[in-house]
C-alpha positions in Angstrom: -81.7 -10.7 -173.5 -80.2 -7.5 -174.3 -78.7 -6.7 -177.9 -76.4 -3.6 -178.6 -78.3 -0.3 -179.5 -81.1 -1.1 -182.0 -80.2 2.0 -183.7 -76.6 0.5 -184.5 -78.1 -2.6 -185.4 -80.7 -1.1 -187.6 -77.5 0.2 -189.4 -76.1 -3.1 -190.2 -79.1 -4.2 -191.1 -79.3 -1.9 -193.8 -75.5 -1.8 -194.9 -75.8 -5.5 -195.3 -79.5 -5.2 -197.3 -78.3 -2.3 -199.3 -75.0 -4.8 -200.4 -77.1 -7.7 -201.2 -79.4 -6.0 -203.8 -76.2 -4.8 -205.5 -74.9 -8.2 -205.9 -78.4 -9.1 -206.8 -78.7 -11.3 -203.8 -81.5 -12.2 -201.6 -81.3 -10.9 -197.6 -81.6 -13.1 -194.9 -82.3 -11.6 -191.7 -80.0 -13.2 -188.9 -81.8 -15.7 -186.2 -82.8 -14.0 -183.4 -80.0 -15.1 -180.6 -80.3 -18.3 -178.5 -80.5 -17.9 -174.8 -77.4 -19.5 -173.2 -78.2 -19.8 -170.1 -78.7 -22.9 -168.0 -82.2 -23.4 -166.7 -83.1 -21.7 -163.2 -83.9 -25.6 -161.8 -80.7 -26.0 -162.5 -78.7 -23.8 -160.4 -79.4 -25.3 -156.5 -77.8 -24.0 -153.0 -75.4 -26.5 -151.3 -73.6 -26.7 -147.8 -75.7 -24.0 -146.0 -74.1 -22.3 -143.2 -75.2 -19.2 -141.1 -73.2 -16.8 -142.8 -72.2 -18.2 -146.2 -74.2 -19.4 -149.1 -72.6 -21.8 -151.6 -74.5 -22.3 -155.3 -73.8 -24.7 -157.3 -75.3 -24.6 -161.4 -75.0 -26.4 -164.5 -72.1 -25.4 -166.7 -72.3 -23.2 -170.0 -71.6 -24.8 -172.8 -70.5 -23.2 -176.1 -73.1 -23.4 -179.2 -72.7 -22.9 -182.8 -71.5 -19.4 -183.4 -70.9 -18.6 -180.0 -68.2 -17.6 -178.2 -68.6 -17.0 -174.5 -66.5 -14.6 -172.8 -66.6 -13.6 -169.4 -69.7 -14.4 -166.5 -70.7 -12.3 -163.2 -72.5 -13.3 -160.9 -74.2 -11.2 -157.9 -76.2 -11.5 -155.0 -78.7 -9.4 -152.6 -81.9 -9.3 -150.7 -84.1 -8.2 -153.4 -84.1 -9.9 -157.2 -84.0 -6.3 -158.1 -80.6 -6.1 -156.2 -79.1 -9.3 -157.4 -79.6 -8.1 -161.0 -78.2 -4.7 -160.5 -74.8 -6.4 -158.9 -74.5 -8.5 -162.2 -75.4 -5.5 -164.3 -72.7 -3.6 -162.6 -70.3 -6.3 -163.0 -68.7 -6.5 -159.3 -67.9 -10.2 -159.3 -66.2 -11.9 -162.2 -66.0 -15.9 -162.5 -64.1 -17.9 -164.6 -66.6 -19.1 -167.7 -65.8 -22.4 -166.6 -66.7 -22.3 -163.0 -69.8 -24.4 -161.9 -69.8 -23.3 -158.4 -69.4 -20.0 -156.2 -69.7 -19.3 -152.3 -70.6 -15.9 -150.9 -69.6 -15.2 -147.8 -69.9 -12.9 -144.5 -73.7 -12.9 -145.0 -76.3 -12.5 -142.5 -77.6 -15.6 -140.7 -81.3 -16.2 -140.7 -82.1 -14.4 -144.1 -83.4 -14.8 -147.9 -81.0 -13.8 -150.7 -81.4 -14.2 -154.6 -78.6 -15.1 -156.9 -78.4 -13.5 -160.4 -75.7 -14.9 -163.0 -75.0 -13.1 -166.5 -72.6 -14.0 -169.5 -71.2 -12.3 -172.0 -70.8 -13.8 -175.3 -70.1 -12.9 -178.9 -72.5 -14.6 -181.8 -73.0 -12.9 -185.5 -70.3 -11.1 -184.8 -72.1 -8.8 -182.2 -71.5 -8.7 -178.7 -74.2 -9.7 -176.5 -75.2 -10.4 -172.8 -77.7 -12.4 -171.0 -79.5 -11.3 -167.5 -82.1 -13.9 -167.5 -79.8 -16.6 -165.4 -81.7 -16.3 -161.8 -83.4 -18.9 -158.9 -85.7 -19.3 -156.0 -84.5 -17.4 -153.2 -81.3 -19.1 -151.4 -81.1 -18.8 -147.4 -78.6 -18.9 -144.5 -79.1 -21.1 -141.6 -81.0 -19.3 -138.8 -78.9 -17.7 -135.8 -79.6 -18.3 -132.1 -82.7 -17.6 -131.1 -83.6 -15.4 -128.5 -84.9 -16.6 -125.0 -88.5 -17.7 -124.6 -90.9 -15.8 -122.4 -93.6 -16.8 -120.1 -97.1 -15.2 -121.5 -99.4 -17.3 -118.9 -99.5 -19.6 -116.5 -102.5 -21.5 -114.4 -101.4 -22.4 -111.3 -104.3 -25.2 -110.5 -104.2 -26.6 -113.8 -100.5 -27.2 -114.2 -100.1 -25.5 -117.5 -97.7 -22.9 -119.2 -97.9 -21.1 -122.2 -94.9 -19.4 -123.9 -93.6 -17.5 -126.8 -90.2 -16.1 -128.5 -89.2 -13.0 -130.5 -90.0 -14.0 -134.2 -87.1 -14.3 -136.6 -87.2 -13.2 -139.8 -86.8 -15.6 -143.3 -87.1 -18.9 -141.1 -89.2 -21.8 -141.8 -90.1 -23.1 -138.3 -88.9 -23.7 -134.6 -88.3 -26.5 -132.1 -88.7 -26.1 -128.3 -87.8 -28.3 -125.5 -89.2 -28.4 -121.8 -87.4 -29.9 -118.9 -88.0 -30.8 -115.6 -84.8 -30.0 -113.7 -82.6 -32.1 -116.5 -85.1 -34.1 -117.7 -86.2 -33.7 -120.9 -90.3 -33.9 -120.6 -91.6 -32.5 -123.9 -90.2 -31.6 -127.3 -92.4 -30.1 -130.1 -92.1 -27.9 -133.0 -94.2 -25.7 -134.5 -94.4 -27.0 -138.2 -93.1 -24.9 -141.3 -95.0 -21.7 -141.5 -92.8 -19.6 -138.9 -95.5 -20.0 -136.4 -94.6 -18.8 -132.7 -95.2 -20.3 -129.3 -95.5 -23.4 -127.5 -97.3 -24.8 -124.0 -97.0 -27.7 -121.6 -99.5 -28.6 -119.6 -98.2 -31.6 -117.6 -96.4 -29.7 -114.6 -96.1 -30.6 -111.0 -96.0 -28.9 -107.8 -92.9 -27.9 -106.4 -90.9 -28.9 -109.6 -88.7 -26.7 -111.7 -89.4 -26.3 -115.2 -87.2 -25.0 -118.5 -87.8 -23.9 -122.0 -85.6 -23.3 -125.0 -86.0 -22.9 -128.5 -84.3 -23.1 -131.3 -85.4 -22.1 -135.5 -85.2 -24.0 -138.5 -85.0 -23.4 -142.9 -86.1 -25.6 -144.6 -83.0 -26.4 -148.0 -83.9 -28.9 -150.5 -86.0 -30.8 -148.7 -83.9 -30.7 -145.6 -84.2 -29.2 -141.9 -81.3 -26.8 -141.0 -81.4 -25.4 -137.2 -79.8 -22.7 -135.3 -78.2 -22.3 -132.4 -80.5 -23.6 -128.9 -81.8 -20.6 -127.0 -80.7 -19.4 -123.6 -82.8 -21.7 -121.3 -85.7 -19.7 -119.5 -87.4 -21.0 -116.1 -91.4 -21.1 -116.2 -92.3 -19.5 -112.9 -95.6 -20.6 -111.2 -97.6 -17.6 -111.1 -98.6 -15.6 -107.5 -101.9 -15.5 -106.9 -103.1 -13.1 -103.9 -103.8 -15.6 -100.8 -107.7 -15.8 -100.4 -109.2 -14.5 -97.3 -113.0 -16.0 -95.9 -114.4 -12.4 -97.0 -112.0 -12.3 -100.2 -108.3 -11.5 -101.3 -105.6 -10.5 -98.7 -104.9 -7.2 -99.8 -106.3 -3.8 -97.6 -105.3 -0.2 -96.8 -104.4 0.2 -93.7 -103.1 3.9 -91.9 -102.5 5.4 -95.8 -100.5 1.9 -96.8 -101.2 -0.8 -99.3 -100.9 -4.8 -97.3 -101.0 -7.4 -99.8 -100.0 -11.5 -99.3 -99.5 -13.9 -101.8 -99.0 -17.4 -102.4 -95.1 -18.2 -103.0 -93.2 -19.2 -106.6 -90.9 -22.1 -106.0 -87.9 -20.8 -107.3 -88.4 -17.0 -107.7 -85.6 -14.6 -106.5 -88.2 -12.0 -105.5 -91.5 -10.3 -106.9 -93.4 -7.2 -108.2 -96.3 -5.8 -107.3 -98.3 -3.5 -109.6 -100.2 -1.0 -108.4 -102.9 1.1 -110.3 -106.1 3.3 -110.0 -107.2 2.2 -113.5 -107.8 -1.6 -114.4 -105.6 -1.4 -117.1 -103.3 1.4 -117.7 -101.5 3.4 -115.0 -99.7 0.7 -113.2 -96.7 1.6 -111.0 -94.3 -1.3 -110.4 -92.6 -2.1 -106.7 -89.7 -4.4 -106.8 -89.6 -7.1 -103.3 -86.4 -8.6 -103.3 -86.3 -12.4 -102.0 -88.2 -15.4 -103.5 -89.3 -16.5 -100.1 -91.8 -13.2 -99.1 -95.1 -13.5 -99.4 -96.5 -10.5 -98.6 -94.9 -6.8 -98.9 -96.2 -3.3 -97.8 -96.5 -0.7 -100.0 -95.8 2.8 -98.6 -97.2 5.6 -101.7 -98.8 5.7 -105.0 -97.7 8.5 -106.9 -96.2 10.0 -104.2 -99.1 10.3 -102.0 -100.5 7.9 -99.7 -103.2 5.6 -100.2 -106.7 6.7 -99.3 -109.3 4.2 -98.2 -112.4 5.9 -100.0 -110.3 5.0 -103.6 -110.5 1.9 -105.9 -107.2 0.3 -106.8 -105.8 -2.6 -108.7 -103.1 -4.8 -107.1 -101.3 -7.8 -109.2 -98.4 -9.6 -108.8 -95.5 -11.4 -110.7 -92.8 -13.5 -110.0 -89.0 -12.8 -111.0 -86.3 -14.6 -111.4 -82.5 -13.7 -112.4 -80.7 -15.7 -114.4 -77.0 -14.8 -115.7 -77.2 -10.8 -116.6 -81.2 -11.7 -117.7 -84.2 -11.6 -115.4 -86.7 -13.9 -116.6 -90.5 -12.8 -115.7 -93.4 -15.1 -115.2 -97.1 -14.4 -115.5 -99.8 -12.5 -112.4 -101.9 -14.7 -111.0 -104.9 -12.0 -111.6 -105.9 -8.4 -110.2 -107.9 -7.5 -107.2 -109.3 -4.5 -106.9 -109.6 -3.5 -103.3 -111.6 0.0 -102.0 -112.1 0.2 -98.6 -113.5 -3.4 -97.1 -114.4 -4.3 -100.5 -112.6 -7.1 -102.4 -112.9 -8.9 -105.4 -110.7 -10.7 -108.5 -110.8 -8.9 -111.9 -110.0 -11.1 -115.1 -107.9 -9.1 -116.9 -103.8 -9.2 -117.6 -103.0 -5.6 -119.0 -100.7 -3.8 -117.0 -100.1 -1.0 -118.9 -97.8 1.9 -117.8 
């Protein structure tokens, strides 16, 4: 609670002292000023949308000696910033008013809501700043499209993640099989990230979205569903009886792999180091399985070198390309063939 000055008050004080021990009175200090102001529990968010935020609070009522004049109320990302839009005074309510809706706000985010009044009691202006609330939210926008982080070709199994939003509680994720719903999860309140399903079948295509949720008052509010993404078996290079099918042959990579259902054509990664370095060739057509690769660097390939070869479905879908996962690195030099454990494919 802030008072005027305390040196103008200290002048009262004394005026009104100095007047009573003329009249041969006794002072009586003034009671220190009753707060006003409704109790934070008491001011709750209703109606949530992803660009509005509507409170609702318990209506000041006039006490003894008080007259209340005029309220503002404020709002920002910070307590500090809600305070300091009060303090300024930018948004004037009636005195009266129980309810307020801010709007044009940001989807997905935490704001705090800070109401003052200013009243008159003892015949000295005051005003109160200590009218605030738990943070207040806006319903979470669309969330981005998942991505495929791995996938194990023998065992049937995905795993998948999303870009994490900011000032949510939780998300939801579906998986289908063509257009059948198969699994549907979420994550629990904590903003964790990611989700799996390990129940896929050969030759079947499978989909993810997602979608976030805040938790208001007890109650789940979700966002928009994600663009759908397509979980892409990954492509393992074909096994040979003496090891992988990948060789040098007259200063040029050969490399086969085992076929995505449903790619629209693949990469293959190319790199002297296991896991930085990589060079990226792009082989249009989900149906080839095997691709030649003419130069590394510029130069061509040279049988008494080591290299690391992987390779990764693609698949377009409207203006995005969705990516799956490598089914592994070889490293070939010369004859020599064998699978290395390790995903990095660092530029």
């Amino acid at each position: 609670m802030k008072k005027v000055k305390r040196k103008v008050f200290t002048r009262i004080a004394a005026a009104v002292l100095s007047t009573a021990i003329a009249l041969g009175g006794v002072f009586v200090a003034p009671q220190t000023a009753q707060t006003v102001h409704a109790m934070s529990a008491e001011i709750k968010q209703v109606n949530p949308s992803q660009t509005s935020i509507t409170v609702n609070w318990t209506k000041y009522s006039e006490v003894s000696d008080t007259k209340i004049n005029k309220m503002h109320i404020g709002i920002a990302t910070t307590l500090e910033g809600a305070r300091a839009m009060t303090k300024a005074k930018k948004i004037s309510i009636d005195p009266n008013s129980t309810s307020y809706t801010f709007n044009n706000l940001t989807p997905g985010s935490r704001y705090y809501v800070n109401i003052t009044v200013d009243y008159r009691k003892y015949g000295l202006d005051w005003d109160d700043y200590g009218y605030l609330c738990d943070p207040f939210y806006t319903t979470p926008a669309k969330s981005s499209a998942p991505f495929q982080t791995h996938n194990w070709r023998n065992l049937g199994s995905f795993n998948f993640d999303w870009a994490e939003m900011p000032d949510v509680s939780g998300y939801e994720y579906e998986v289908y099989e063509g257009n059948t719903l198969v699994k549907n999860d979420d994550t629990g309140t904590g903003v964790f990230r990611g989700g799996s399903f390990g129940d896929a079948k050969d030759k079947k295509k499978y989909y993810v979205q997602v979608r976030a949720f805040t938790e208001i008052n007890d109650v789940k509010y979700y966002g928009d569903w994600s663009d759908q993404t397509q979980l892409l078996v990954n492509s393992e290079i074909k096994r040979t009886k003496k090891g992988y099918d990948v060789k040098i042959k007259k200063g040029k990579l050969n490399v086969s792999w085992m076929k995505t259902k449903g790619a629209d054509g693949y990469i293959v990664y190319v790199s002297t180091q296991e896991k930085v370095g990589y060079k990226a060739y792009k082989i249009k057509g989900g149906k080839k399985k095997s691709a030649v690769v003419k130069k590394f660097n510029g130069s061509k390939f040279k049988k008494n070198m080591g290299y690391y070869v992987a390779v990764m479905p693609y698949k377009k879908m409207g203006d995005r390309i969705v990516y799956g996962t490598i089914g592994g690195k070889v490293y070939v030099k010369g004859k020599i063939t064998r699978y290395c454990q390790t995903d990095e494919l660092g530029n």
